[in-house]
C-alpha positions, -999 to 999 in steps of 0.1 A, spaced: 0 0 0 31 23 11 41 18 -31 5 26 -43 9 56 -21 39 68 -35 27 63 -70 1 81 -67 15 110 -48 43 113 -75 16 113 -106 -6 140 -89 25 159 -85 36 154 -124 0 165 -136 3 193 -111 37 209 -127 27 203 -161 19 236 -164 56 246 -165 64 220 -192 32 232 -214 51 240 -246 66 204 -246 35 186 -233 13 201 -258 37 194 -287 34 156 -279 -4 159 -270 -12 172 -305 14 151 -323 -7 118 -310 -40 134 -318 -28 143 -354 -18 99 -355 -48 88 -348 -75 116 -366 -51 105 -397 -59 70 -383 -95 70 -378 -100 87 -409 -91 66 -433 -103 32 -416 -134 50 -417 -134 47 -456 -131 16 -452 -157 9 -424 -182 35 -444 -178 14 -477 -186 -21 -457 -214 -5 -444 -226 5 -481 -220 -32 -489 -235 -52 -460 -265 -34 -456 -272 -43 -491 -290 -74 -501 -315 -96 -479 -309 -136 -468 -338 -148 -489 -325 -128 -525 -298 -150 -544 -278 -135 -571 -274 -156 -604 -243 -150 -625 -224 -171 -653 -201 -199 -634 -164 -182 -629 -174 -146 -629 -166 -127 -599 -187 -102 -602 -216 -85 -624 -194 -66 -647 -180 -104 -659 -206 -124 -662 -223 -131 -694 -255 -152 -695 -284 -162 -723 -319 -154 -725 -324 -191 -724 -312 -195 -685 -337 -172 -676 -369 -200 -678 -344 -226 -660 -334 -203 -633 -374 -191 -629 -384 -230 -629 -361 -241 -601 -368 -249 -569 -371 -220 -543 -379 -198 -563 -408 -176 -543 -435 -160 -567 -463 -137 -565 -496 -142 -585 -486 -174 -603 -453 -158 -620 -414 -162 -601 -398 -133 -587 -371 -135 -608 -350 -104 -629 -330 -110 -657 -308 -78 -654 -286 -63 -671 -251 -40 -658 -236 -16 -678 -211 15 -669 -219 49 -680 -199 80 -679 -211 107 -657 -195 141 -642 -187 143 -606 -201 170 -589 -173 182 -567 -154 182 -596 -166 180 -629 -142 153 -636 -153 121 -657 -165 91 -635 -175 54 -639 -214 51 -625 -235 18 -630 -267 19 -650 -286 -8 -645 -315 -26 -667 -342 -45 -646 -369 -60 -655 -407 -54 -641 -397 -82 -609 -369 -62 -601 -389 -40 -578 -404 -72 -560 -371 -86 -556 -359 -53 -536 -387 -42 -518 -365 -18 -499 -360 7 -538 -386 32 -532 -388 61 -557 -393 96 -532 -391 122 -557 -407 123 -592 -417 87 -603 -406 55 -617 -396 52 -653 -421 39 -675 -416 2 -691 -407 9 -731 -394 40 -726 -361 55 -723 -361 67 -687 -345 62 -662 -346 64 -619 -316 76 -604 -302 65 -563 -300 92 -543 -269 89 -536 -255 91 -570 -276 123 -577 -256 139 -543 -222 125 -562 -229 130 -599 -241 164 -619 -268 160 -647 -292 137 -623 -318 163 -613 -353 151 -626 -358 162 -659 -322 162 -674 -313 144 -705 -287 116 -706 -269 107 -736 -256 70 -731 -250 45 -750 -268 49 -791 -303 67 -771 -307 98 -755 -327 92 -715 -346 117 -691 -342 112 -655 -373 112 -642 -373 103 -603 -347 95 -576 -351 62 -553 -338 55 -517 -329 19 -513 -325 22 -471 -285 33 -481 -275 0 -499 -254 2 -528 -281 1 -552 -288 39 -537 -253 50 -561 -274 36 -593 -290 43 -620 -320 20 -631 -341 16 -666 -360 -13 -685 -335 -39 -694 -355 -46 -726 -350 -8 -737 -313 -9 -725 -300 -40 -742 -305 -26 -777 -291 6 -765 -257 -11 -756 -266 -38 -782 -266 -67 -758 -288 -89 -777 -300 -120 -761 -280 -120 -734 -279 -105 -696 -254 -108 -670 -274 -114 -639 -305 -123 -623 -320 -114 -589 -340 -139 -572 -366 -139 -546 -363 -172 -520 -393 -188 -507 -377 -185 -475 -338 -176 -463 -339 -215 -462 -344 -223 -494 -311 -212 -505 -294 -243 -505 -320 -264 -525 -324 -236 -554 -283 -236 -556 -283 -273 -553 -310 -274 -583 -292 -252 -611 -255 -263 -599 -261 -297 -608 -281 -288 -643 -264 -298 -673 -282 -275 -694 -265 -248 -673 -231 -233 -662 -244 -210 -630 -230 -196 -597 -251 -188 -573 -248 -169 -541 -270 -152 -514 -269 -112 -525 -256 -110 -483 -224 -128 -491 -221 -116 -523 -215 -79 -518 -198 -86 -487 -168 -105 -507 -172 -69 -533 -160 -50 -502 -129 -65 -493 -103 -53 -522 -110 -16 -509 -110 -24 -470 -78 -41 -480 -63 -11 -494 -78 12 -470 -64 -10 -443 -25 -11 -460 -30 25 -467 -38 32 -431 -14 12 -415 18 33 -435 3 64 -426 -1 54 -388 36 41 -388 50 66 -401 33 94 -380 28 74 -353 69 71 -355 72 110 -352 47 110 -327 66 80 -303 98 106 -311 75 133 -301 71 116 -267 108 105 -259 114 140 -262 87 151 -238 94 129 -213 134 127 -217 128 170 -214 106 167 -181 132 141 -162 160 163 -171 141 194 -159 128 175 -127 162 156 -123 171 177 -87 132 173 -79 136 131 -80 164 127 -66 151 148 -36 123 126 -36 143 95 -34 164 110 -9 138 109 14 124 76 7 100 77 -26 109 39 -45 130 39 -81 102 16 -96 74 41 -80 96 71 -99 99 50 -131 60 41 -133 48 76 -122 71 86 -154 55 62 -175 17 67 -161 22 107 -171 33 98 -207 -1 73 -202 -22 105 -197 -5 126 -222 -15 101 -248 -49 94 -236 -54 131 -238 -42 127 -273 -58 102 -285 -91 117 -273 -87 147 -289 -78 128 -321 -110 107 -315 -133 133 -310 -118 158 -337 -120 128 -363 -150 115 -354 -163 156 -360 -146 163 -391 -153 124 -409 -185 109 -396 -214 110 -420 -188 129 -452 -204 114 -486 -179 109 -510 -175 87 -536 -149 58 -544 -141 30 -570 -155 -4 -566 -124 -27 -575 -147 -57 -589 -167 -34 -609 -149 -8 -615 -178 18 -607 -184 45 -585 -201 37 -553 -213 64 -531 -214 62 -492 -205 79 -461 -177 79 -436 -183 58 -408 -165 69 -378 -175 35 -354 -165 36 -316 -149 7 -326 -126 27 -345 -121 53 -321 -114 31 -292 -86 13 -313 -69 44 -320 -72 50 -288 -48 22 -272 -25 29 -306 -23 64 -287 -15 43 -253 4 21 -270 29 55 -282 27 71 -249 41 41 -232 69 32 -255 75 71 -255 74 73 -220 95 37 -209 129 46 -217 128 84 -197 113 67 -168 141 41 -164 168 68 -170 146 86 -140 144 54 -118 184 54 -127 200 89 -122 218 86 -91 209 105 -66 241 123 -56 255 135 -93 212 151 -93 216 171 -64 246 188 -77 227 199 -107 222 235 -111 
């Protein structure tokens, strides 16, 4: 109890006389809370875009595409699979016909808005089910697009990303000219960063023919997954892969995580580096100024090892005090930012949000801790050290 006691008279007594190391103290504060904003900021890409992706999709809609395609933009499939894949088992339906669209994904060229640079946006064709397969697309401005016609619906968030969406502007893509003629929420899935007409007007337009490259599928149930998969994986009159729409845009979100991730890792080391040099100097500054002050405090009794961790539990609270500066400014300046990045296995643009998660914030935290006590470890054991005589003859 005596050590606790000393501990925790020498810490009170560091945070008391900080105030006379406040340049230095500062300097290291805001050099941690620059690490981790940097930090939390660009995991939060990351974490904003999974968000995009997971929330899409529901556990009983499975997403056809041609077997070895990894994603929409690869697939290639024939008018003909369409009555096998609406004939399989599983397949839910609603007065008498399947829920089942044939669809079709194509990449159009539209301006950003921030800065009227050229970007990739999907356009897709759907068919009349399409609607019934995502009960969660719900035009709120204008209306839908009319089958036969060249119209289109636009997400809202690629009408916040992308200039020329308003209701009422004129497209040209692909051989037709389009209007926009409503915007759809889709409760922020990555449908919401789309575009969306009749497939049967659109193939001609992009002269697809006969063919499509995917089809959305409403289940029966979540549990008749396996049986519908089961069903067209082992029919010869058909090369298919099938997965739930969950699993399948959850696997289109980990190129970009894994970037953001690498990305966010060399950033953090290398200011986190400058920030743990930021700290040696901090604390190496305050034992040299307090050098007279512990060794007078060891002279009459105070412990080295209660000297050494005191050291080290004031680097602690510098950090902390970083860090949650760092947490708080980046959770501020990020959370809820719209922006607008590539999808790797589609190569489009999908809008979405920062998402600044406690999570996050709590990790960069103990990164923060982690600085202040590798920062802080090497002072403390020069204090617990300095011989007590040579101190006292300091000036």
């Amino acid at each position: 109890m005596n050590w606790f006691a000393q501990v925790a008279a020498l810490v009170g007594l560091s945070i008391r006389t900080l105030r006379a190391r406040l340049g230095s103290a500062a300097a290291a504060i805001f050099g941690i809370a620059g690490v981790v904003a940097v930090l939390v900021g660009v995991l939060s890409i990351g974490e904003g875009f999974k968000r995009v992706m997971v929330s899409t999709g529901s556990p009983d809609t499975a997403i056809v595409l041609r077997s070895g395609a990894d994603s929409e933009m690869t697939s290639v499939m024939l008018r003909a699979d369409a009555p096998v894949i609406e004939a399989a088992p599983g397949v839910a339906r609603a007065g008498g016909k399947p829920l089942v669209s044939p669809e079709l994904f194509v990449v159009v060229d539209l301006p950003k808005r921030s800065t009227a640079t050229m970007a990739n946006v999907p356009l897709r064709g759907v068919h009349p089910a399409g609607f019934a397969v995502r009960p969660e697309v719900k035009v709120t401005a204008g209306r839908p697009f009319a089958w036969g016609r060249n119209e289109v619906i636009v997400g809202r968030a690629a009408q916040s990303q992308f200039a020329n969406t308003e209701i009422g502007s004129e497209l040209h893509l692909g051989q037709n000219v389009w209007t926009v003629v409503g915007v759809f929420e889709a409760k922020g899935s990555i449908s919401e960063s789309e575009l969306w007409a009749d497939a049967e007007v659109l193939a001609p337009a992009y002269r697809r023919g006969e063919s499509f490259q995917t089809a959305m599928v409403k289940l029966a149930s979540p549990g008749s997954f396996q049986q519908f998969k089961d069903a067209l994986t082992s029919d010869p009159r058909v090369s298919l892969r099938i997965e739930r729409e969950t699993d399948y845009y959850a696997g289109q979100s980990r190129t970009l995580r894994f970037i953001v991730t690498g990305l966010a890792f060399v950033i953090s080391s290398l200011m986190g580096l400058a920030a743990l040099f930021g700290a040696l100097n901090t604390m190496y500054t305050a034992v040299a100024a307090r050098s007279r002050e512990i060794a007078t405090l060891e002279a009459i009794g105070f412990g080295g090892m209660a000297v050494m961790v005191s050291v080290i539990l004031e680097a602690l609270f510098l950090a902390l005090v970083g860090g949650l500066i760092g947490a708080i400014g980046a959770y501020l300046a990020f959370d809820g930012y719209r922006t607008a990045t590539m999808n790797w296995q589609t190569f489009s643009q999908v809008a979405f949000a920062f998402d600044v998660t406690p999570a996050l914030m709590m990790g960069a935290i103990l990164y923060a801790l982690v600085i202040g006590a590798v920062g802080g470890l090497f002072p403390a054991i020069r204090a617990a050290r300095l011989p007590v005589s040579l101190a006292l003859r300091e000036p």
